[in-house]
NUFISE-391810 format. One line per field, with one value per atom (N, C-alpha, C, O): atom name; x, y, z. Coordinates in nm, 3 decimals, padded with zeros to 5 digits. Each point is the difference from the previous one (the first is absolute). Example, Ala and Ser with C-alpha at 12.3 -4.5 7.8 and 13.67 -1.06 7.14 Angstrom:
! residues 2
atom = N CA C O N CA C O
u = 01.319 -00.089 00.090 00.104 -00.139 00.082 -00.077 00.051
v = -00.569 00.119 00.120 -00.002 00.107 00.119 00.109 00.111
w = 00.780 00.000 00.000 00.066 -00.138 00.006 00.073 00.017
This chain:
! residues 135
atom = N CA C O N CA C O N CA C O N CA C O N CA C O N CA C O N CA C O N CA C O N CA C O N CA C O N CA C O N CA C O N CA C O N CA C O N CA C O N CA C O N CA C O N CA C O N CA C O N CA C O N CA C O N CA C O N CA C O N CA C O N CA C O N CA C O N CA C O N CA C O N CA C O N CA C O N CA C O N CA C O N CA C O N CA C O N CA C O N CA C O N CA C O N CA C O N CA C O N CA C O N CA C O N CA C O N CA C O N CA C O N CA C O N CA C O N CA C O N CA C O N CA C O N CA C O N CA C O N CA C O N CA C O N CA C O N CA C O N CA C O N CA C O N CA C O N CA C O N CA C O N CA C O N CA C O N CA C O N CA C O N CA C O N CA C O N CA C O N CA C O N CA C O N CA C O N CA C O N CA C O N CA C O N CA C O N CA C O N CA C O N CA C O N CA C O N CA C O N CA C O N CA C O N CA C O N CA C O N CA C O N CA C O N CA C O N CA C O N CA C O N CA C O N CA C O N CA C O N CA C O N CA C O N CA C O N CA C O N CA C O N CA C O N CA C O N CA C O N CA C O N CA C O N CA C O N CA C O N CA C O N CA C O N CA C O N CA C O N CA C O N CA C O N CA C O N CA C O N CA C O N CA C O N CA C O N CA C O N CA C O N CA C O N CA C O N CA C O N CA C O N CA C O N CA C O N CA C O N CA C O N CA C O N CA C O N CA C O N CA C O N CA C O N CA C O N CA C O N CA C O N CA C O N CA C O N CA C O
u = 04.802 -00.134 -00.010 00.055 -00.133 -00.001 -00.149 -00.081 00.085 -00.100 -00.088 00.037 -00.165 -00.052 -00.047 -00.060 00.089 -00.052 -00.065 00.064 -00.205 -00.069 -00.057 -00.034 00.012 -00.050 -00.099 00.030 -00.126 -00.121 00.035 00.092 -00.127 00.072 -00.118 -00.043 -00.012 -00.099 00.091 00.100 -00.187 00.067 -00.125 -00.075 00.036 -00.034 -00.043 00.068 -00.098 00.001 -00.081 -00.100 00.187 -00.068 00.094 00.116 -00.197 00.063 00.027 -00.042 00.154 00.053 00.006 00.055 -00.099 -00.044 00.114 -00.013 00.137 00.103 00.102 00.047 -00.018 00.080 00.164 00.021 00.076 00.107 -00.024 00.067 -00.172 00.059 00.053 -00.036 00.098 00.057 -00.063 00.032 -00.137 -00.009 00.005 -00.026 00.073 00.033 -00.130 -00.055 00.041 -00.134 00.043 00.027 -00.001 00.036 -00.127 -00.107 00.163 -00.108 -00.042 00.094 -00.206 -00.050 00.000 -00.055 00.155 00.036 -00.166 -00.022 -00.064 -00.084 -00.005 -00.056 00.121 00.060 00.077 00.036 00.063 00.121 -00.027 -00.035 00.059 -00.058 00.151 00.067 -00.044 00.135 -00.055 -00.069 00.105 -00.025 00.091 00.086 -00.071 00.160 -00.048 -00.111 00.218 -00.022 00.100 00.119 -00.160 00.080 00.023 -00.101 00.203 00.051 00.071 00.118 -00.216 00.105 00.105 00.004 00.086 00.112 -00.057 00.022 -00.087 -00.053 -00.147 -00.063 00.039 -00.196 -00.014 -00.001 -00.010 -00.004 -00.113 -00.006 -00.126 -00.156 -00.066 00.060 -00.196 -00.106 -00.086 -00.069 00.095 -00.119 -00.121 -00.026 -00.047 -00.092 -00.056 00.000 -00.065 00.008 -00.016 -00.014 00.018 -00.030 -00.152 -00.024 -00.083 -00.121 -00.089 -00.114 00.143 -00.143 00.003 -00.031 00.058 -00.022 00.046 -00.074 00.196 00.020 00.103 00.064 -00.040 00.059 00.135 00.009 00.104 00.118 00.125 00.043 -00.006 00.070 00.158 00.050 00.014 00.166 00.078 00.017 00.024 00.147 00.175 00.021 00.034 00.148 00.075 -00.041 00.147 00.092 -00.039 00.007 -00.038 -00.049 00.095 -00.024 00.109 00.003 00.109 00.089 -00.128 00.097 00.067 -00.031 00.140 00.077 00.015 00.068 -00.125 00.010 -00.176 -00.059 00.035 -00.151 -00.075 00.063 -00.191 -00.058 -00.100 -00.057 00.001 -00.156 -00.102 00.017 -00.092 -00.147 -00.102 -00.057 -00.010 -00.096 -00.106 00.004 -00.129 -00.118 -00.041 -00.120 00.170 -00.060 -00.103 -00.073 00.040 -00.142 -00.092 -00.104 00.119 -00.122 -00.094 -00.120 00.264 -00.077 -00.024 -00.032 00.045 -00.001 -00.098 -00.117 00.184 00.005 00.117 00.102 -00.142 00.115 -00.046 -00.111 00.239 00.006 00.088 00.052 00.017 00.055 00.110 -00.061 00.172 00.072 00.074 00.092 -00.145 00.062 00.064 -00.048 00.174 00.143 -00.052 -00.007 -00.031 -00.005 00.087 00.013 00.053 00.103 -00.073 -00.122 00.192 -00.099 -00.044 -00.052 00.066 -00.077 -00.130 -00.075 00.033 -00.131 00.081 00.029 00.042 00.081 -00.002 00.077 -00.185 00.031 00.157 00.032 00.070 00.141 -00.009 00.073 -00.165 00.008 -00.121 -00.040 -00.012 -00.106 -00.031 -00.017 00.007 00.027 -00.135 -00.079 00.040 -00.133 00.052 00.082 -00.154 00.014 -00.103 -00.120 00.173 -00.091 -00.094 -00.094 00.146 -00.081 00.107 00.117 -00.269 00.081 00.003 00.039 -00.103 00.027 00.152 00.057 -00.004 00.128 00.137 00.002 00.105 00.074 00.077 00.064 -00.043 00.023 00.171 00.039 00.030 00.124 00.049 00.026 -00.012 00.020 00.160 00.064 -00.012 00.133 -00.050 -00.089 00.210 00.002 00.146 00.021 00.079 00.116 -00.009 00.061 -00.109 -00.031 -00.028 00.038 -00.122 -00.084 00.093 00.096 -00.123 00.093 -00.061 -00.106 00.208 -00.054 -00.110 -00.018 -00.058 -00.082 -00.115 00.013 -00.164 -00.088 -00.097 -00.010 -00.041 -00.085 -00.154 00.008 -00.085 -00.157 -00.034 00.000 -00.016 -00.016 -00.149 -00.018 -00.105 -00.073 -00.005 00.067 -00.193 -00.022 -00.127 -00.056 -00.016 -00.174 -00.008 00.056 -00.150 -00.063 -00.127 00.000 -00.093 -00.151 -00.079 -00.037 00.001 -00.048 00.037 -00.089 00.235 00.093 00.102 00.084 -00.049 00.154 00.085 -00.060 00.148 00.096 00.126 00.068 -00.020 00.099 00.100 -00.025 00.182 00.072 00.083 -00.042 00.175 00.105 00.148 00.009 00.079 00.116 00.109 -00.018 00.131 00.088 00.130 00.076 -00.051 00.126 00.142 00.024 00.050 00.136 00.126 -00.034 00.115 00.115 00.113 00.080
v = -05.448 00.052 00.133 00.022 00.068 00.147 -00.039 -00.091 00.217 00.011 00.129 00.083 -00.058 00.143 -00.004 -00.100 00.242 -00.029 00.147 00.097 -00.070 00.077 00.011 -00.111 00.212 00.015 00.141 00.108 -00.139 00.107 00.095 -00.049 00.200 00.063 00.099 00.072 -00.051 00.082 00.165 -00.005 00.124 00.085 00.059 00.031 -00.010 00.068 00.147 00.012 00.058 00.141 00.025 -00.055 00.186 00.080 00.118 00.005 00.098 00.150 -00.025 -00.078 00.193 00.057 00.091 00.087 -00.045 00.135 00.070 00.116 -00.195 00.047 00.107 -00.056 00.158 00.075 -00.060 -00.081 00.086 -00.084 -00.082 -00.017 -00.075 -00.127 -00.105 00.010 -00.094 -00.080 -00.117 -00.065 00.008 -00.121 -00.084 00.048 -00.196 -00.090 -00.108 -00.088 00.135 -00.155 -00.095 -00.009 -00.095 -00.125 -00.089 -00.023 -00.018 -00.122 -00.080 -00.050 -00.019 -00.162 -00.061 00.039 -00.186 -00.055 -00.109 -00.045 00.029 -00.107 -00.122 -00.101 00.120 -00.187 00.032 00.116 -00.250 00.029 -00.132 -00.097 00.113 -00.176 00.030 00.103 -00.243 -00.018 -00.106 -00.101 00.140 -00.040 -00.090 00.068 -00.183 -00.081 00.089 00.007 00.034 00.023 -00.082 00.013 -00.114 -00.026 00.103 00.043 -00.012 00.104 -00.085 -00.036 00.005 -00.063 00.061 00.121 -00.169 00.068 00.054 00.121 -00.148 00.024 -00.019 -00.076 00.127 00.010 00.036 00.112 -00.252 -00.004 00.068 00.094 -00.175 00.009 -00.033 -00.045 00.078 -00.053 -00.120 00.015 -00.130 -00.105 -00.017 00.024 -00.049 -00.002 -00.163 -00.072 00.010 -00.067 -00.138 00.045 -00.196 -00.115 -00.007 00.000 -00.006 -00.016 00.067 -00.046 00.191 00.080 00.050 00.111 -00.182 00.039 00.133 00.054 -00.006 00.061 00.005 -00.105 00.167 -00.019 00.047 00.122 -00.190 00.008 00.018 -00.091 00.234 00.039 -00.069 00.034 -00.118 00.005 00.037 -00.039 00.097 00.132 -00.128 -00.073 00.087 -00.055 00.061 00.046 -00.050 -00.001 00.097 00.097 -00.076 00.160 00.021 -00.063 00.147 00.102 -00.047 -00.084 00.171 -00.045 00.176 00.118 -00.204 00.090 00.000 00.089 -00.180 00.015 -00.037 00.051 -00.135 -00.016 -00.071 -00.036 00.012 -00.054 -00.084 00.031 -00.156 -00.103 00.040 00.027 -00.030 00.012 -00.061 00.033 -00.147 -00.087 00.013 00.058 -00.087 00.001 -00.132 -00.007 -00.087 -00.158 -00.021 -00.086 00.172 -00.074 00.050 -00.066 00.202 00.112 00.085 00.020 00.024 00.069 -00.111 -00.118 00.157 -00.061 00.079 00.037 -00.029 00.079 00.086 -00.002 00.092 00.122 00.081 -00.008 00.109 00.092 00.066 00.007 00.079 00.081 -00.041 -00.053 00.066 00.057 00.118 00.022 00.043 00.135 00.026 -00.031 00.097 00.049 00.158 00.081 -00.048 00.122 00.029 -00.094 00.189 00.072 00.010 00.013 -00.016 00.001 00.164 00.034 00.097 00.057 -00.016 00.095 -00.186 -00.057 00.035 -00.119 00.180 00.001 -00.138 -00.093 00.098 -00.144 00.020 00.106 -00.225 00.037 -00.076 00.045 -00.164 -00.119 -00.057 -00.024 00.009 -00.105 -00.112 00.049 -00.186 -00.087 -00.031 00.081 -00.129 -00.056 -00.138 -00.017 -00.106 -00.109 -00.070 00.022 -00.117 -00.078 -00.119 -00.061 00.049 -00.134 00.052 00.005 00.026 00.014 -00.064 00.036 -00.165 -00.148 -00.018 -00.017 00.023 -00.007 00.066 00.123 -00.173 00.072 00.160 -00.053 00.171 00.080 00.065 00.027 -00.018 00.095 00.123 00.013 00.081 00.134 00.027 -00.061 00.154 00.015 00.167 00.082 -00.095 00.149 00.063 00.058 -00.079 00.012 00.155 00.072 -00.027 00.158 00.067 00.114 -00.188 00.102 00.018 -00.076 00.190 00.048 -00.100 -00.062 00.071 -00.138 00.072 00.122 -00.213 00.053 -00.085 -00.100 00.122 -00.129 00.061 00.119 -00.214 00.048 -00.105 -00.085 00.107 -00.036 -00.125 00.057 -00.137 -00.062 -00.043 -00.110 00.158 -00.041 -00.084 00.021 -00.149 -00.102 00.009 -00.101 00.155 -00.026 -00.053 00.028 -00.108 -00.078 00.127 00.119 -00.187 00.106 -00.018 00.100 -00.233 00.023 00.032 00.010 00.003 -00.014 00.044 -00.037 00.126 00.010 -00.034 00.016 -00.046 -00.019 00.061 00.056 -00.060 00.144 -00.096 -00.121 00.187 -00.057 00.107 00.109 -00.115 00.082 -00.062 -00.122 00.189 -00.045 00.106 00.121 -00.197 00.147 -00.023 -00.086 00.162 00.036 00.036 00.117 -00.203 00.035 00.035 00.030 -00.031 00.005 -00.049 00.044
w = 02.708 -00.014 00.073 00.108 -00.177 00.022 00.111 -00.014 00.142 00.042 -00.019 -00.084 00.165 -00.068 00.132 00.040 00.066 00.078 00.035 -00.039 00.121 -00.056 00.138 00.042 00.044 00.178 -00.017 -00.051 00.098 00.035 00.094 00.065 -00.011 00.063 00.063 -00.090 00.199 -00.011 00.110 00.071 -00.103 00.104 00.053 -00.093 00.188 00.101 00.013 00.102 -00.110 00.041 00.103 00.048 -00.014 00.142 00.000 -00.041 00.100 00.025 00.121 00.085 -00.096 00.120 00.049 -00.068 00.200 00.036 00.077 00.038 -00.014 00.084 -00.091 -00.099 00.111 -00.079 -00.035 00.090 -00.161 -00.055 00.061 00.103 -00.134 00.011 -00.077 -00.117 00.138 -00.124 00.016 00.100 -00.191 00.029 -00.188 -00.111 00.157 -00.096 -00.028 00.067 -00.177 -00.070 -00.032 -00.119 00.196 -00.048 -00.046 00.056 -00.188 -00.061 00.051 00.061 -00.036 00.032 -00.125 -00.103 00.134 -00.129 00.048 00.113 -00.229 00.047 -00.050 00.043 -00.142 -00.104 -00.020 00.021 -00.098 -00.122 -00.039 00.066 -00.204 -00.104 -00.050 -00.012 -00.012 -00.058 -00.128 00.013 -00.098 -00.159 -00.074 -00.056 00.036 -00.056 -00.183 -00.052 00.012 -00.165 -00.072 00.031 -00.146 -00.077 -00.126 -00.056 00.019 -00.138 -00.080 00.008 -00.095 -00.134 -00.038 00.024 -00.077 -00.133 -00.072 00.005 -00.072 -00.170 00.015 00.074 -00.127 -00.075 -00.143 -00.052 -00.009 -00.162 -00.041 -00.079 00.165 -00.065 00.146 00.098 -00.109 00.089 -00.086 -00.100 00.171 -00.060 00.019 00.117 -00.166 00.087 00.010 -00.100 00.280 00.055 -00.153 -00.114 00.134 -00.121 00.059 00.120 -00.234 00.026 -00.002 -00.004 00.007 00.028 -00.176 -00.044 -00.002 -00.157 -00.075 -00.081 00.111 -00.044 -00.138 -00.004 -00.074 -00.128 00.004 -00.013 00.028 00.023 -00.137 -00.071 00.067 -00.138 00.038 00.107 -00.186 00.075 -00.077 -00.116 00.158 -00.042 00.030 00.097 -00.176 00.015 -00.097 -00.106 00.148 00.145 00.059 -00.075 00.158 00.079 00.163 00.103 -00.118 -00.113 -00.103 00.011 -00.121 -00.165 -00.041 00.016 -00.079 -00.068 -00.154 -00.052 -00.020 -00.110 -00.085 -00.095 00.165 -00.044 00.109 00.099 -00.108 00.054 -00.030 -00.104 00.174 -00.115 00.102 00.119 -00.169 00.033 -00.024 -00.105 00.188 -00.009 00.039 00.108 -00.144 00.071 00.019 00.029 -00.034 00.000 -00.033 00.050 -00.157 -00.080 00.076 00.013 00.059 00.059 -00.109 -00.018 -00.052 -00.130 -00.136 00.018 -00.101 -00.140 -00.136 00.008 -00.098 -00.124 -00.009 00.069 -00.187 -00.030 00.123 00.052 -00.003 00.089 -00.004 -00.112 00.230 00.024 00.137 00.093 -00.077 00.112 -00.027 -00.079 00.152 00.069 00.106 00.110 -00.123 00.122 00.020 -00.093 00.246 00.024 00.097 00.079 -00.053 00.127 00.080 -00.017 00.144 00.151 00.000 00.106 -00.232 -00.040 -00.036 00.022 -00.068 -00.100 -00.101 -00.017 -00.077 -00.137 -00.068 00.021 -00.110 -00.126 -00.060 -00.055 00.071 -00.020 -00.149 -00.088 00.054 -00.113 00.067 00.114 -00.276 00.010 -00.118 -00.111 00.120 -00.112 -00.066 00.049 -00.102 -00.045 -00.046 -00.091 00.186 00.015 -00.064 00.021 -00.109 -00.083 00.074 -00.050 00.178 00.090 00.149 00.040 00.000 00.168 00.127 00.111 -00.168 00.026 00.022 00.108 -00.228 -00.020 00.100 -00.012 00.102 00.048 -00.080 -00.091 00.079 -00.047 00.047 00.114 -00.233 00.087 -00.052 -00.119 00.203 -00.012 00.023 00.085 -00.166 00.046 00.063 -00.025 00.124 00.071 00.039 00.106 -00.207 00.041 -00.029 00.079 -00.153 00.016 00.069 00.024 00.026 00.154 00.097 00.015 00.064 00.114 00.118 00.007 00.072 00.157 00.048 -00.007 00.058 00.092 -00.002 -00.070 00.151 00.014 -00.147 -00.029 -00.033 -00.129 00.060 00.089 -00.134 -00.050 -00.122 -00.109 00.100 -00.120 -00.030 00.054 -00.124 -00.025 -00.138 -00.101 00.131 -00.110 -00.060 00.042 -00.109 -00.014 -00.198 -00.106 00.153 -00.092 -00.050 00.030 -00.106 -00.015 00.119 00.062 -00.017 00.131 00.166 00.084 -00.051 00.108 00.011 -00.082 00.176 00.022 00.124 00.106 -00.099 00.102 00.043 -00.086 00.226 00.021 00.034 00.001 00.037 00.057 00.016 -00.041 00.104 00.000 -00.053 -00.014 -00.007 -00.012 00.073 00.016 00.023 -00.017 -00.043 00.046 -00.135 -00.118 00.077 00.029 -00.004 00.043 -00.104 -00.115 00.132 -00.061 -00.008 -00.083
């Protein structure tokens, strides 16, 4: 476990009226907090917490190299849209989905690596997610 450690420092001033003189400002240290940090490996996605109702898009395999599915678990429903944008905003492909209820799969063996955008919207709703495209 990584630490973060972080000390307050104040300095002082005052003139001096003595000609060459040399004098040294030393700091007053007045805290130091020591911080434990955990650093994951990897950071796929941010979830957000079970319960506060939020609408959860899932992306698999993430990350993908040849395609990827895309579910909304029955958030949306009707015909719609998913759309792939580059962490440009650049629309790269976009499908028009007959029920977006339905799990959806996109191939992306074309696309160059890197993290992309995936939006899902129905007529009334949309939903975001990310992916990222390896090789």
């Amino acid at each position: 476990m990584k630490t973060l450690i972080n000390a307050a420092f104040l300095f002082f001033s005052f003139h001096v009226s003595l000609l060459n003189a040399q004098v040294t400002i030393e700091p007053i240290i007045t805290n130091t907090v020591k911080t434990p940090l955990y650093v994951p490996e990897t950071v796929s996605s941010i979830e957000p917490a079970p319960g506060l109702g939020f609408k959860t898009l899932h992306i698999s395999p993430n990350p993908a190299s040849t395609e990827f599915r895309v579910f909304t678990q029955g958030a949306l429903s009707g015909a719609g849209q998913l759309n792939l944008f580059n962490a440009e905003g650049k629309s790269m492909q976009t499908l028009q989905v007959p029920d977006t209820s339905v799990p959806v799969n996109m191939p992306v063996k074309n696309f160059p690596p890197g993290m992309y955008f995936i939006q899902v919207k129905d007529v009334k709703e949309q939903m975001w997610g990310k992916i990222l495209i390896k090789k």
